[in-house]
C-alpha positions in Angstrom: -4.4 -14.5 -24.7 -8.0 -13.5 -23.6 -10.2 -15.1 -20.6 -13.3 -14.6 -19.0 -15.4 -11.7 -17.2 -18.8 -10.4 -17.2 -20.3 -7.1 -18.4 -21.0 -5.7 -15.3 -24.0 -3.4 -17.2 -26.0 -6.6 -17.1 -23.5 -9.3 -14.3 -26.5 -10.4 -11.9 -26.2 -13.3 -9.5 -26.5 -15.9 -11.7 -27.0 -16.6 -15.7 -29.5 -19.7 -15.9 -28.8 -19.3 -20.1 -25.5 -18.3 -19.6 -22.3 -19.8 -20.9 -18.8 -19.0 -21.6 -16.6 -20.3 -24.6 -13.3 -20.5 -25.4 -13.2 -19.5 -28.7 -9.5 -20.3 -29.5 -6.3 -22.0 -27.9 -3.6 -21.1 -30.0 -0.2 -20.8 -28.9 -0.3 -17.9 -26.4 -3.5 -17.0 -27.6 -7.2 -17.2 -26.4 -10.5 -15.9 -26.1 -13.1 -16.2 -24.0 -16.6 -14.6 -24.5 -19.9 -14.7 -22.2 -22.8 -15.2 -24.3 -26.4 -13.9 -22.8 -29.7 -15.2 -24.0 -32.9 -12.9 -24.8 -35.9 -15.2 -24.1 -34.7 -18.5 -25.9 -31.1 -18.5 -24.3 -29.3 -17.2 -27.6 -25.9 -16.7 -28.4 -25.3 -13.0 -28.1 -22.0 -11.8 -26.6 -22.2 -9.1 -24.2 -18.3 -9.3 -23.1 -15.0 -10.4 -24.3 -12.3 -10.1 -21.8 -8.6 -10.1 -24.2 -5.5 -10.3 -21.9 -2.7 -7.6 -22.5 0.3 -10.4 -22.5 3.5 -9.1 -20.6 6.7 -10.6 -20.7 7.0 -12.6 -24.1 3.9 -14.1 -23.1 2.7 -14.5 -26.7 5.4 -17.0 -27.5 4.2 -19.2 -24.1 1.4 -22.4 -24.8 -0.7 -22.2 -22.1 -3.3 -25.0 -21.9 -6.1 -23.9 -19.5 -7.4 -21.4 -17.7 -8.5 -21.0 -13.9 -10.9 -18.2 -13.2 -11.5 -17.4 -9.7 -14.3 -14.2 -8.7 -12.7 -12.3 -5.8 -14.6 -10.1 -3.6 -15.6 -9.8 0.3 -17.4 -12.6 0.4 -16.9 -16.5 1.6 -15.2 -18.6 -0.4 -18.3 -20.8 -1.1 -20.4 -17.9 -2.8 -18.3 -18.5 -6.0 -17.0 -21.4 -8.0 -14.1 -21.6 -9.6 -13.6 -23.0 -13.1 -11.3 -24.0 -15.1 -11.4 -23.8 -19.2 -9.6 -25.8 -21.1 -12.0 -25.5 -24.7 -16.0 -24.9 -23.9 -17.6 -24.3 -20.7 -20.1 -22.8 -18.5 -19.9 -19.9 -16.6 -20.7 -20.5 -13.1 -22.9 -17.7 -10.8 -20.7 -15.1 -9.9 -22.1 -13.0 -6.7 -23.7 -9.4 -7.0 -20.1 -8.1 -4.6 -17.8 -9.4 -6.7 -15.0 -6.6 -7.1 -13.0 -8.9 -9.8 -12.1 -11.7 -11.9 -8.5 -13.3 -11.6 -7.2 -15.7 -14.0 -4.3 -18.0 -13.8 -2.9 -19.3 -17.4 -1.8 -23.0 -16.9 -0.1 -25.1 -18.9 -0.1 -28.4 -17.5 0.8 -28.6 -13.3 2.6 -24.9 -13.9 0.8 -21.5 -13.2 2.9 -19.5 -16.2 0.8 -16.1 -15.8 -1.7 -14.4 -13.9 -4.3 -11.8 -14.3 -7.1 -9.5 -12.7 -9.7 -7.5 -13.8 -9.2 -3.8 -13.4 -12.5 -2.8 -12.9 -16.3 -4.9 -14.0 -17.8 -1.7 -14.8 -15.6 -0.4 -18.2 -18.2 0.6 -21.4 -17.7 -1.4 -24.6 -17.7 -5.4 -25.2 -14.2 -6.0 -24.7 -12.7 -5.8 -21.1 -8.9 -6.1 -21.4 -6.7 -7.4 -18.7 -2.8 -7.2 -17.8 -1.6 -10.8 -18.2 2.1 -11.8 -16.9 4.0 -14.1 -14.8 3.6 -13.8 -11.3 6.5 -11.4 -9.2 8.2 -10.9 -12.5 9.6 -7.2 -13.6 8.2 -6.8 -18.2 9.0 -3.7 -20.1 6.3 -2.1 -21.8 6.9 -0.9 -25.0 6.2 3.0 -25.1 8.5 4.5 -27.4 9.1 7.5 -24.6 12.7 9.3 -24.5 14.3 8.7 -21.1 13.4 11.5 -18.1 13.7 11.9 -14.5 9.9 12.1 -13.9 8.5 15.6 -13.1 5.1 14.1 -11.7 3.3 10.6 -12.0 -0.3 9.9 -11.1 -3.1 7.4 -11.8 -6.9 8.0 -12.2 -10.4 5.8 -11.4 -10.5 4.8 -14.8 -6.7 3.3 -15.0 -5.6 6.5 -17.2 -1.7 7.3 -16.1 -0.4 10.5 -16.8 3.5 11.4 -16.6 4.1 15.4 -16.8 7.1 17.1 -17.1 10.7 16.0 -15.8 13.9 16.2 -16.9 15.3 14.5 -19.7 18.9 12.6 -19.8 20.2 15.1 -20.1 18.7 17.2 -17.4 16.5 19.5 -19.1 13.4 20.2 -18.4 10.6 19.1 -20.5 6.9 19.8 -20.9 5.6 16.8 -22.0 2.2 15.2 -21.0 2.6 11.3 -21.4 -0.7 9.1 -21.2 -1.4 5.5 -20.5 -3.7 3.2 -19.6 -3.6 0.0 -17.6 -5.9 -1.4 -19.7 -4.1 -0.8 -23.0 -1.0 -1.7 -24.5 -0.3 2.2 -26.2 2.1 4.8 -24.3 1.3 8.1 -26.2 2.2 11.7 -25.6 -0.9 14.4 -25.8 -0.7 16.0 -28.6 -0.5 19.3 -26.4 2.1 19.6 -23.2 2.1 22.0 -20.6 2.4 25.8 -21.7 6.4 25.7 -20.6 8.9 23.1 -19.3 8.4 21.9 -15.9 9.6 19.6 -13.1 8.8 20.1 -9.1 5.0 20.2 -9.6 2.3 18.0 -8.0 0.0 15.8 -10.0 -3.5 14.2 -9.0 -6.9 12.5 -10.1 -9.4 14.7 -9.6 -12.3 12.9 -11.6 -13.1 9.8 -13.7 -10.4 11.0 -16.3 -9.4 14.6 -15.0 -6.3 15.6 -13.2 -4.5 18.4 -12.0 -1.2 20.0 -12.1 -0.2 22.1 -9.3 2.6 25.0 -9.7 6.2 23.8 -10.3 9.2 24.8 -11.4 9.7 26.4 -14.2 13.2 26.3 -16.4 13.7 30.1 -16.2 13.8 29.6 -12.1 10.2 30.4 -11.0 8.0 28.7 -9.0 4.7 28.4 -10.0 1.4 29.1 -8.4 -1.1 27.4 -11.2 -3.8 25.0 -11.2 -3.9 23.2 -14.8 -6.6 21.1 -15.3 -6.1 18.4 -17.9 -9.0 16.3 -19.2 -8.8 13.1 -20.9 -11.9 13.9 -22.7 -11.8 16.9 -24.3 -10.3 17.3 -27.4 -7.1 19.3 -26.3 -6.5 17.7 -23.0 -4.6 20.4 -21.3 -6.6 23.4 -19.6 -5.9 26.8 -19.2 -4.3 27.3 -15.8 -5.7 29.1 -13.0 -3.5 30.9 -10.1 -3.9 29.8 -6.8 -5.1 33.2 -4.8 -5.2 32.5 -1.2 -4.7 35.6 1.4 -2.2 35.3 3.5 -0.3 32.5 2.0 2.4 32.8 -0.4 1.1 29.8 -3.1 4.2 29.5 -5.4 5.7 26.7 -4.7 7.5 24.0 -6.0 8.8 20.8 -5.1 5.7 20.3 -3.1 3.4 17.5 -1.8 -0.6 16.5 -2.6 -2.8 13.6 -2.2 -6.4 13.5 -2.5 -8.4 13.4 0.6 -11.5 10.9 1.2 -14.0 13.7 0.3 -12.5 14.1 -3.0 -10.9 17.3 -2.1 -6.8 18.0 -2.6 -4.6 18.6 0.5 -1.4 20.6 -1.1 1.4 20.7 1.4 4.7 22.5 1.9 7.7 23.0 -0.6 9.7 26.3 -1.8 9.8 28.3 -3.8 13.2 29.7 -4.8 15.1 28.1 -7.7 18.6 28.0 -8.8 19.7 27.3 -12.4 18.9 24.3 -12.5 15.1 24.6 -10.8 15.9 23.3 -8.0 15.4 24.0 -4.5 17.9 26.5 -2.5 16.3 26.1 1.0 16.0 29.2 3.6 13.8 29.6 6.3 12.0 32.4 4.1 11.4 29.9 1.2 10.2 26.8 2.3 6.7 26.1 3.4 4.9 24.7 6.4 2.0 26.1 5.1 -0.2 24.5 2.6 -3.8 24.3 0.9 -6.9 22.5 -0.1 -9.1 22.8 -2.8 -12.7 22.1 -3.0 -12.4 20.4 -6.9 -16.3 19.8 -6.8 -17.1 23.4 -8.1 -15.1 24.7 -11.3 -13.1 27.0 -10.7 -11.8 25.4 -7.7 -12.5 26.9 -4.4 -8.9 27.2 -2.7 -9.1 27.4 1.6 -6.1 27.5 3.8 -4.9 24.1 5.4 -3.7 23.6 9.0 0.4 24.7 8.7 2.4 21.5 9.4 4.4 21.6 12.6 7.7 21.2 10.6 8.9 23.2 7.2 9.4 20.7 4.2 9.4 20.4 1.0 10.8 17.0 -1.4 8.2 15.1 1.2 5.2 12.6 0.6 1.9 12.8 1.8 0.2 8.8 2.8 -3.4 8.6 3.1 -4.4 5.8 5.1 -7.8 4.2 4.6 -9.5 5.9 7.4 -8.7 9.1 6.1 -5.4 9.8 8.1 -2.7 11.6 6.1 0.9 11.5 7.3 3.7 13.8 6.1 6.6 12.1 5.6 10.4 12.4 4.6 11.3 15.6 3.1 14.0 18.2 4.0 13.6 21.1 5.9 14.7 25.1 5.4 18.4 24.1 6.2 18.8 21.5 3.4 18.8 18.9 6.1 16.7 15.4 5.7 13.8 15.1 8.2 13.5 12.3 10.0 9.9 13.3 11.2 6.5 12.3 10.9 3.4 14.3 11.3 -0.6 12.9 11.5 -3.3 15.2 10.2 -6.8 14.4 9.8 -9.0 16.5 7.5 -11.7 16.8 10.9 -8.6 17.9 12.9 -7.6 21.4 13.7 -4.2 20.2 13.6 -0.9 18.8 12.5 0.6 16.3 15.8 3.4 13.9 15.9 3.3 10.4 14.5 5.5 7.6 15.2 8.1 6.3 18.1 11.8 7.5 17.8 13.4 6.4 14.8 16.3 8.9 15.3 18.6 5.4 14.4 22.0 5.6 14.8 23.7 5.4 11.7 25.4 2.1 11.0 29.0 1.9 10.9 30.4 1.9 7.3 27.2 2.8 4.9 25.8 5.9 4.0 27.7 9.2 3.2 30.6 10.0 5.5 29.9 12.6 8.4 31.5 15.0 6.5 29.0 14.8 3.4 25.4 14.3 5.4 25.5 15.1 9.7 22.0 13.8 9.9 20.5 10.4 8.5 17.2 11.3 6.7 13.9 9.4 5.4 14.2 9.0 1.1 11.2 7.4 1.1 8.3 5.2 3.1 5.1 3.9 2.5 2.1 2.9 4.7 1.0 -0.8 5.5 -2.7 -1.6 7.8 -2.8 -0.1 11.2 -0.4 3.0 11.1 2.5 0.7 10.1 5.5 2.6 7.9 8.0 0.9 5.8 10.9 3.6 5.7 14.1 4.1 3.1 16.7 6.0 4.9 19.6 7.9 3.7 21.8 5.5 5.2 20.6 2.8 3.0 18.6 1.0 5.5 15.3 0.4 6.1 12.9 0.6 9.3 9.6 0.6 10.6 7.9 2.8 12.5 4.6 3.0 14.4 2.7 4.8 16.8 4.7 3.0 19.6 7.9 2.6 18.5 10.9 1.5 15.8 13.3 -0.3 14.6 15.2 -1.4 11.5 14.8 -4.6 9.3 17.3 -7.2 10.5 20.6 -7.7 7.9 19.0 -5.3 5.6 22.4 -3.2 4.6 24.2 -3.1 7.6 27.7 -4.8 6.3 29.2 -6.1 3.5 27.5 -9.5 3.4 24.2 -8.0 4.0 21.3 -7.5 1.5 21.1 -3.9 0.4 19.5 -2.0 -2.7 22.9 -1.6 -4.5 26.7 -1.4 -3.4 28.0 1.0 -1.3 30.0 4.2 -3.0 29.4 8.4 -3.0 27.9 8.2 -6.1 25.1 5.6 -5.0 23.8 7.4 -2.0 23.4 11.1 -4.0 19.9 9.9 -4.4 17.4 12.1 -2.4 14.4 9.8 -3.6 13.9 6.0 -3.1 9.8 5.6 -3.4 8.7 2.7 -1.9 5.0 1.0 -2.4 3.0 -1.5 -0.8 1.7 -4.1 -2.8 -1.8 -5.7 -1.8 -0.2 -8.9 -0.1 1.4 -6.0 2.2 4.6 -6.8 1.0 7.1 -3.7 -0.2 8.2 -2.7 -3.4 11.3 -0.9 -4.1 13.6 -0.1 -6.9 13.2 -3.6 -8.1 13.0 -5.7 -5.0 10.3 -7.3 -3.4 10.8 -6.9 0.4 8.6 -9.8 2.7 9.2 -6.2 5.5 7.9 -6.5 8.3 6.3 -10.1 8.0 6.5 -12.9 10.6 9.7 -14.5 10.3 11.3 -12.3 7.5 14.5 -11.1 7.2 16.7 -9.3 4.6 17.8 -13.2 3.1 14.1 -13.2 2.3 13.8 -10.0 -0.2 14.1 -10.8 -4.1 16.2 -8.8 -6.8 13.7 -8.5 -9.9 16.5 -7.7 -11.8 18.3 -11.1 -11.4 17.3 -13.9 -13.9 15.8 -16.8 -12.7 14.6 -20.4 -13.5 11.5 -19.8 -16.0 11.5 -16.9 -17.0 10.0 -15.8 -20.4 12.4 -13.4 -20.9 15.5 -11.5 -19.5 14.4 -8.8 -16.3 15.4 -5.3 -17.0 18.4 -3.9 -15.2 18.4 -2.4 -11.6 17.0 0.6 -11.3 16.5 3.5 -8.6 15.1 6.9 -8.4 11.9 5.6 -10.1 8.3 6.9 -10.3 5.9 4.6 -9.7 1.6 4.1 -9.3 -0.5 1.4 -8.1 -2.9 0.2 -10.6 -6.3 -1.1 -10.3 -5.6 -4.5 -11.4 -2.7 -4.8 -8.2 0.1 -4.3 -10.8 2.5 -1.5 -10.9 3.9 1.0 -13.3 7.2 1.9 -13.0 8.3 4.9 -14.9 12.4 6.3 -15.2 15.2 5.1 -13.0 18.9 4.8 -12.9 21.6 2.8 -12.4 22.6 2.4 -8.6 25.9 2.3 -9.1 26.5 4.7 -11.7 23.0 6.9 -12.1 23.1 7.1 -15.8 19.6 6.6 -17.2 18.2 2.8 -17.6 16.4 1.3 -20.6 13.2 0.6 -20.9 11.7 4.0 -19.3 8.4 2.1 -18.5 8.2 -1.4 -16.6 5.1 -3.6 -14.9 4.8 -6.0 -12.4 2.4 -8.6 -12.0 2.5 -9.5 -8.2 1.5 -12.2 -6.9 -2.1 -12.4 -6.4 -2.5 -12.3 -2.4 -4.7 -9.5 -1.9 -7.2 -8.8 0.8 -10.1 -11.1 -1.2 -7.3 -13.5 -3.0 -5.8 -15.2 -0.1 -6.5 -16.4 3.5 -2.8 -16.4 4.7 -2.0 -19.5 6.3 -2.8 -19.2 10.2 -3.7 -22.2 10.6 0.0 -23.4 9.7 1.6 -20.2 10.9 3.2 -19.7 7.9 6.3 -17.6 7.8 4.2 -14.3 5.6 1.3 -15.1 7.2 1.2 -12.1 10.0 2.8 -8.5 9.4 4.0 -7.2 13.1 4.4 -4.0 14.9 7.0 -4.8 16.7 9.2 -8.0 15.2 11.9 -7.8 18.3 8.6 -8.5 20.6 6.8 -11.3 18.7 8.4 -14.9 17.2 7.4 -18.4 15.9 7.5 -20.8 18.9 7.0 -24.4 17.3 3.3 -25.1 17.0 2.4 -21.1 18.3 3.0 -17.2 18.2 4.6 -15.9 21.3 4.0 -11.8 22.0 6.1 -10.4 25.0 5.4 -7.3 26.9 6.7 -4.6 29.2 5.0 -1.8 30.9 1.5 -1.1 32.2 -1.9 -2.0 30.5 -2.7 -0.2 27.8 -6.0 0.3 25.6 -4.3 -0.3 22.2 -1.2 -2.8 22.8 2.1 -1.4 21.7 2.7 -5.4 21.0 0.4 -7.3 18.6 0.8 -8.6 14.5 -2.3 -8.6 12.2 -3.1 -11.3 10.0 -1.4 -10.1 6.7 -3.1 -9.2 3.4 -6.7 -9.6 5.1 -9.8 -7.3 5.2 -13.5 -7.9 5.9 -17.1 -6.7 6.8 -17.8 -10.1 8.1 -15.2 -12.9 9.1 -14.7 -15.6 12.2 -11.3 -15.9 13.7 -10.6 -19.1 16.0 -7.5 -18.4 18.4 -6.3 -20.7 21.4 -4.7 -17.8 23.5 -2.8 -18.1 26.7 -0.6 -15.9 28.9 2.1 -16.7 30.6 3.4 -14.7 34.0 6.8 -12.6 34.7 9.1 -14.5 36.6 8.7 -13.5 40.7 11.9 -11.8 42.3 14.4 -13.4 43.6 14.3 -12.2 46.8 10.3 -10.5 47.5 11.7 -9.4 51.3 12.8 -6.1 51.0 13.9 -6.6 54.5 13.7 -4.4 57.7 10.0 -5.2 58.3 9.2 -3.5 55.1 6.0 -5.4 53.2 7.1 -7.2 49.7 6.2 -4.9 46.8 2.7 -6.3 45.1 2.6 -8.7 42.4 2.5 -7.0 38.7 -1.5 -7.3 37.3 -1.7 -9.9 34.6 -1.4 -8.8 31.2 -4.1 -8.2 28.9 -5.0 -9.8 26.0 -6.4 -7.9 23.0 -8.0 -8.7 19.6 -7.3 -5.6 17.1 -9.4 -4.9 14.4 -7.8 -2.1 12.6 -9.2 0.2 10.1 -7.1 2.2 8.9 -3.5 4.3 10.6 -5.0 5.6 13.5 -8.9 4.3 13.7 -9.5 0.4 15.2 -11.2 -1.2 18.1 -9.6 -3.0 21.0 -11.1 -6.0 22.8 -9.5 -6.2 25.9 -9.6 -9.1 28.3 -8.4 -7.5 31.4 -10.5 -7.8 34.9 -13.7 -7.4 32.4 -14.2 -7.8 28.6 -14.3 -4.2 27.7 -14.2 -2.9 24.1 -11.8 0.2 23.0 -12.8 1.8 19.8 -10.6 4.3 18.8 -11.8 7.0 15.5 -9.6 8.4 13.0 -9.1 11.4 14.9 -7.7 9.4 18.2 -10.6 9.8 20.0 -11.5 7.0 22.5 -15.2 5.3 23.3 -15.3 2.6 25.8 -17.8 -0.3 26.3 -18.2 -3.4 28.5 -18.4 -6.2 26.4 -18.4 -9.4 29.3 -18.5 -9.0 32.9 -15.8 -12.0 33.2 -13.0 -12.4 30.8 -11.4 -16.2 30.5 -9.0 -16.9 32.8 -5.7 -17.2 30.4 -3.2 -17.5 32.9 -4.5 -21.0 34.0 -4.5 -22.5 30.7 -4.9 -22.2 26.9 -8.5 -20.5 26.0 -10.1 -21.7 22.5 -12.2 -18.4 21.2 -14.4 -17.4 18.6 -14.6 -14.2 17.2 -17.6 -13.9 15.3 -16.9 -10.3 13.3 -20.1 -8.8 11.6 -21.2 -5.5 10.9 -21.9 -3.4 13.9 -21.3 -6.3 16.7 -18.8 -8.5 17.8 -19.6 -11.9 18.9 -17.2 -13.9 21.4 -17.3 -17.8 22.2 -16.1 -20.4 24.0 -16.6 -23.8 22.9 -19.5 -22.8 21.2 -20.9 -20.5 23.7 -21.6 -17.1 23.7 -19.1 -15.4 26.4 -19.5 -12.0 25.3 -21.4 -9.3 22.5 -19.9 -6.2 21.6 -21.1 -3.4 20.2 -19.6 -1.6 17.0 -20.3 1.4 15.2 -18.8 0.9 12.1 -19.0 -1.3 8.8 -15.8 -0.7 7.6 -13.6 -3.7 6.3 -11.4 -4.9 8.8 -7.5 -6.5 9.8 -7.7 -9.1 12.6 -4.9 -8.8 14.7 -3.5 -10.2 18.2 -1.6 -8.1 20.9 -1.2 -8.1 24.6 -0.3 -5.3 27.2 1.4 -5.3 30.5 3.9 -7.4 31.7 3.5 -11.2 30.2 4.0 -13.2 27.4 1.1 -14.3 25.3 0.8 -17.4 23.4 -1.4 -18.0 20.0 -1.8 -21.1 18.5 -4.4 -23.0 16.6 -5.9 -20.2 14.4 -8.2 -20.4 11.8 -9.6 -17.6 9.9 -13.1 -17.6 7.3 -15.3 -15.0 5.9 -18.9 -15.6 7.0 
């Protein structure tokens, strides 16, 4: 099956001679070609996009096509069309970012697809094509192992080094694929001795790097391989890591690549049993850690800031402002941390992150007392606006923010509960569970799909991948756990390894991909204006709810410049968008009694609430508007730094009725009317793609109701 794109080399806003045919609609299979003119509007093909089927998708009949440009952009700039045999391709704008494709056959959407990238060389562009929130193996021919490191590149080039096999020795293999192409090969040359513990990441269009590791023999490495995709033998000589005053063997560590291109290399230890694993003291694990400048070669290697707390098994999250957030891990006693820590790469240092999350354990799950004292993160991931998504040890899951916690209702807490597999010892001697946010916002992990923490979701709302359901092509693979997995280009995912829940033996196939849904930030306007249930994540679920035709948001405590209350519109980022909100607050109930008695005056009247429009960027970086005595805007950086403005002299007075608003967000202002006047302008100093949320401060309730959200 094949379908339309352009070859970005020569896509311009429109193609007056342009046209697109559908070469072939044979059962599961089709082709669709652009053809360019020179001069006299001739029939040259510049692009060919093929689809990479998934699923048993070459024994489906599909009957048409519907292809959709996505980008930043309104959804009048592009039209979509749909193919059935010959057609013409319409304009697609200069900022489109993709092509999706939905394969129809009559009423029925059996498959979707999205370009990877617009810009790959050649004349054929190929395209991962599968049903929609469905799990397909992909054929690799790859012997089982527990993954030794996993990482994707710019280019869609995945690379799987070292692990364990089933039998749990360690291996040296390099394993390469693509997302872009149906072949799962090893490199002809692995690394120079078998390895697991090590860190892997992109560090160009098809370079990576491998940093130390353990070793089979019980050492810890301090190496730097470099291994390019295109040079004819692949894997680099190493380089040792040199950097006085820090010891740089380590395995078992944690890297991620900053904004800058540079690699932040945190913590681990480095002495090994056996079995090249960690035995934790408080001489051999790490706070310490490392960054190295990659844009010279050799790379330059520079202490990093020391995190405030020892790991090592941890993750490193970089938000899209640049934050990074240590998370997970277990510290020089063997013990799972339930800490997280915020660095910034401007920053001087490690601080805190997050509310108290210390849960109690739940009655009946998890290890006894007597086999783990302290519950522990296995695994998180990072959603818009500092928002975690957290496995713990216990089997649960929570969510943490920069205010506060809490777990996801029914998720694993008794026996009729949803939960990732039944309880038993053998299930919960996993010190792994990696978790990944897909880009509708919604969580994947092992193989569910978790709706956490959307409006009006609970743990009935997460779906088993591994179950069978009504039209399917083919049967799901089995649960899983203890996977390695990457985010690819095109919004799938690669999973890689896994075992049983139940039993841990190894699961077949090693490699699986899902297709999710396609309800990214330029796919889908979530449903506001019907308050559906997934169409706001929040960041606190106890403190928001659906009320009939509106949101309602309660708070406690003082005003605030960022509220500690407040839900973004889900799976929704722009430079340029209007938001239409009806908002109203509603007062605290007066005391019972306001005479204190004995002459004494009654105690003031709490202030209203404010009401605040968020526009996150990133974990830590967004901008407030706050409708308090004055319209005043609140723009916090990456760094937490604060810069205030007065947007309006005279907010709207909520408390005496509902308020219709526009926001009018464009970059560097913010525009604010009421019924079609302008109320208030606010300056912003930054272009940066934007969540919409709404929050309120203070003592109050606030209500939201008749929303309605379009790119301008």
């Amino acid at each position: 099956m094949g379908f339309l794109a352009p070859d970005s080399r020569r896509r311009r806003a429109s193609w007056p001679c342009a046209r697109a045919r559908l070469a072939a609609w044979a059962r599961g299979c089709a082709t669709v070609a652009i053809l360019a003119g020179t001069g006299g509007c001739g029939d040259d093909i510049i692009a060919t996009l093929v689809a990479l089927p998934g699923c048993g998708l070459g024994d489906v009949e599909v009957s048409a096509l519907r292809v959709v440009p996505r980008g930043d952009f309104p959804a009048s700039a592009a039209q979509v069309r749909v193919f059935t045999r010959d057609g013409t391709l319409p304009d697609v704008p200069d900022e489109a970012a993709a092509l999706t494709a939905e394969g129809q056959f009559g009423d029925f959407t059996v498959a979707v697809g999205r370009t990877a990238r617009l810009d790959d060389p050649g004349d054929r562009l190929s395209v991962y094509f599968a049903p929609e929130d469905q799990l397909c193996a992909v054929a690799s021919g790859v012997d089982f192992r527990d993954v030794g490191a996993m990482a994707v590149g710019p280019r869609g080039d995945v690379l799987i080094v070292g692990g364990r096999d089933r039998n749990g020795r360690l291996v040296d293999d390099v394993i390469h694929a693509r997302d872009v192409v149906d072949v799962v090969t090893p490199l002809d040359r692995g690394m120079s001795s078998p390895l697991t513990g090590l860190a892997l990441v992109p560090i160009g269009e098809r370079r990576f790097a491998a940093i130390g590791g353990a070793r089979a023999d019980g050492t810890a490495l301090d190496t730097w391989v470099p291994i390019d995709l295109d040079h004819r033998n692949p894997v680099g000589a190493a380089t040792r890591i040199v950097i006085d005053g820090i010891d740089t063997k380590r395995g078992y560590h944690a890297a991620a690549v900053l904004p800058d291109g540079r690699v932040l290399v945190t913590g681990g230890c480095n002495a090994l049993d056996l079995a090249s694993r960690c035995v934790p003291s408080d001489n051999h694990v790490f706070a310490t850690g490392f960054i190295a400048d990659t844009s010279v070669e050799p790379p330059v290697f520079v202490p990093a800031p020391p995190m405030g707390q020892k790991r090592f098994g941890h993750e490193l999250l970089v938000a899209r402002d640049g934050t990074v957030l240590a998370v997970g891990g277990y510290n020089a006693m063997g013990e799972g941390i339930a800490t997280i820590e915020r660095w910034h790469p401007d920053a001087p240092a490690w601080t805190s992150f997050g509310g108290d999350f210390t849960l109690q354990r739940i009655p009946g799950t998890g290890p006894t007392p007597q086999q783990e004292q302290r519950q522990a993160v296995v695994g998180a991931t990072l959603l818009e606006g500092g928002l975690l998504v957290i496995a713990l040890s216990d089997g649960t899951l929570a969510w943490v923010d920069d205010e506060g916690a809490g777990r996801w209702p029914n998720w694993c807490v008794d026996d009729d509960g949803r939960c990732f597999h039944e309880f038993g010892d053998a299930a919960f001697t996993t010190t792994r569970r990696q978790l990944l946010t897909l880009p509708g916002e919604r969580v994947f992990a092992d193989t569910w799909l978790l709706p956490l923490p959307m409006l009006a979701s609970d743990a009935d709302d997460a779906v088993d991948l591994s179950l069978s359901r009504l039209g399917q092509s083919q049967v799901p693979p089995v649960r899983r756990t203890q996977t390695s997995m990457v985010a690819l280009a095109d919004g799938s995912v690669l999973v890689a390894g896994g075992r049983d829940p139940d039993t841990l033996e190894p699961v077949q196939p090693f490699l699986v991909r899902l297709r999710p849904r396609l309800d990214g930030p330029d796919e889908n306007l979530p449903g506001v204006d019907t308050l559906s249930p997934a169409s706001f994540v929040v960041h606190d679920p106890d403190a928001v709810q659906f009320a009939g035709d509106h949101l309602e948001l309660s708070s406690t405590g003082t005003l605030r410049e960022m509220p500690a209350v407040w839900a973004h519109v889900r799976a929704f980022r722009s430079r340029s968008f209007r938001f239409d909100v009806t908002l109203a607050v509603t007062l605290p109930p007066p005391p019972e009694d306001p005479d204190p008695g004995d002459g004494a005056p009654a105690p003031p009247a709490p202030p209203p609430p404010a009401v605040h429009l968020v526009l996150s960027q990133g974990a830590v970086a967004r901008t407030s508007i706050r409708f308090d005595t004055r319209i005043v805007g609140i723009q916090r950086d990456a760094l937490g730094e604060v810069t205030q403005f007065t947007c309006a002299p005279q907010p709207p007075d909520f408390v005496a009725g509902p308020q219709p608003l526009q926001v009018l967000v464009r970059p560097g202002s913010i525009e604010i009317r009421q019924g079609g006047v302008g109320i208030a302008q606010c300056p912003v100093a930054t272009d940066a793609p934007s969540a919409i949320g709404i929050g309120i401060s203070g003592e109050g309730m606030l209500s939201a109701s008749a929303m309605k959200l379009t790119r301008i």
